[in-house]
Structures are given as structure tokens and as C-alpha cells.
C-alpha positions in Angstrom: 0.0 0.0 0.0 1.3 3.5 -0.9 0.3 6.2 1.7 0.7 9.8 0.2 1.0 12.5 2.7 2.7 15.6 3.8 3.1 14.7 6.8 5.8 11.9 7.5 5.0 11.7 11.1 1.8 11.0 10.3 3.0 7.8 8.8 5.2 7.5 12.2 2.5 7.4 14.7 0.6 5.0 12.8 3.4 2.7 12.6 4.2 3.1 16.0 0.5 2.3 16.9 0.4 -0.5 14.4 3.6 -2.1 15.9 2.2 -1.6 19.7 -1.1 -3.1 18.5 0.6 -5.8 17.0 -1.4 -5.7 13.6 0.0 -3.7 10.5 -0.7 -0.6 8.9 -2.5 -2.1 6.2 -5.0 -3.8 8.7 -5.5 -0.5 10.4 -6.7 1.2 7.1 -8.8 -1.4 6.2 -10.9 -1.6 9.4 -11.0 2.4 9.0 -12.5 2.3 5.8 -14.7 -1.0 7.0 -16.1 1.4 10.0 -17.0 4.1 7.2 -18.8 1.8 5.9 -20.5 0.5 8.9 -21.1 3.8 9.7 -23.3 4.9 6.3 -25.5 1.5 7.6 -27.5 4.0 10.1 -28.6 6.7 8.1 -30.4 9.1 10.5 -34.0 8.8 10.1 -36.0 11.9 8.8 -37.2 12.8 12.7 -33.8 12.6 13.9 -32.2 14.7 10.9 -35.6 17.1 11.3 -34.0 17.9 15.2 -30.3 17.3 14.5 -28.6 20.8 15.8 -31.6 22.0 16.9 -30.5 23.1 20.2 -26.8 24.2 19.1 -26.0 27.6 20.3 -27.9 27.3 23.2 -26.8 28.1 26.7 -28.1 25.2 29.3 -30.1 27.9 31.1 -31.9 28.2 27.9 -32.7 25.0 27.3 -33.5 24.0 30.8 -35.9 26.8 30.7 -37.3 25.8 27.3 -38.1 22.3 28.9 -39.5 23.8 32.1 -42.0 26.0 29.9 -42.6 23.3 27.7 -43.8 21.0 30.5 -45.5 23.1 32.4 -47.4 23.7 29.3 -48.2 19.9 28.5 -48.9 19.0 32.3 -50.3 22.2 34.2 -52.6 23.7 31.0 -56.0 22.6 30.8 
């Protein structure tokens, strides 16, 4: 396998952790790309997508006090 990067100690540390895992660098890039793979298995479903990042940029006083208004609303409106 031919690895191109800039970065020679890039290549280093993954030898290093190869050799202390006691598998070889070829193994390690293959289970990477096998985890991509794994990983496109669970597509989000639309819900989840729909809410993804919905709460980024919020301060946990915010959203604590979005939940307490939000519940208060479902359980103490009649």
C-alpha cells in the first residue's frame, strides 16, 4: 500500500501504533474504511435529521428553561 501525505509523522505514529497493537498498517486502514462503511449502515431517520442541531448555540439555562416551559405547558394547562 502506498500512503501519500505531507506529513511523514503522520506515517510514524501510525506505525508506532500499528507495531504496539501488533497488527499492521495495512490492517488498520482497512478496518477504518470497513467502519465508514458500517457507519453509512445507520442513516439518520427523517425525525432525527428534522431535530439534529436543533439546540446548538444554546446556553443550558436556555434549554433548561425551554423544557420547564414546555412542561409546564403539556402537564399544568388545561
Amino acid at each position: 500500500m502506498i500512503l501519500n501525505t505531507s506529513d511523514d509523522e503522520v506515517i510514524k505514529q501510525a506505525k508506532t501504533y500499528a507495531k504496539r497493537n501488533r497488527t499492521s498498517l495495512s490492517s488498520l486502514v482497512e478496518k477504518y474504511f470497513q467502519s465508514l462503511a458500517e457507519k453509512s449502515q445507520f442513516d439518520l431517520t427523517p425525525t432525527v435529521r428534522a431535530l439534529s442541531g436543533i439546540l446548538k448555540g444554546k446556553t443550558d439555562k436556555e434549554i433548561k428553561d425551554a423544557r420547564f416551559l414546555y412542561l409546564k405547558e403539556k402537564y399544568l394547562n388545561d
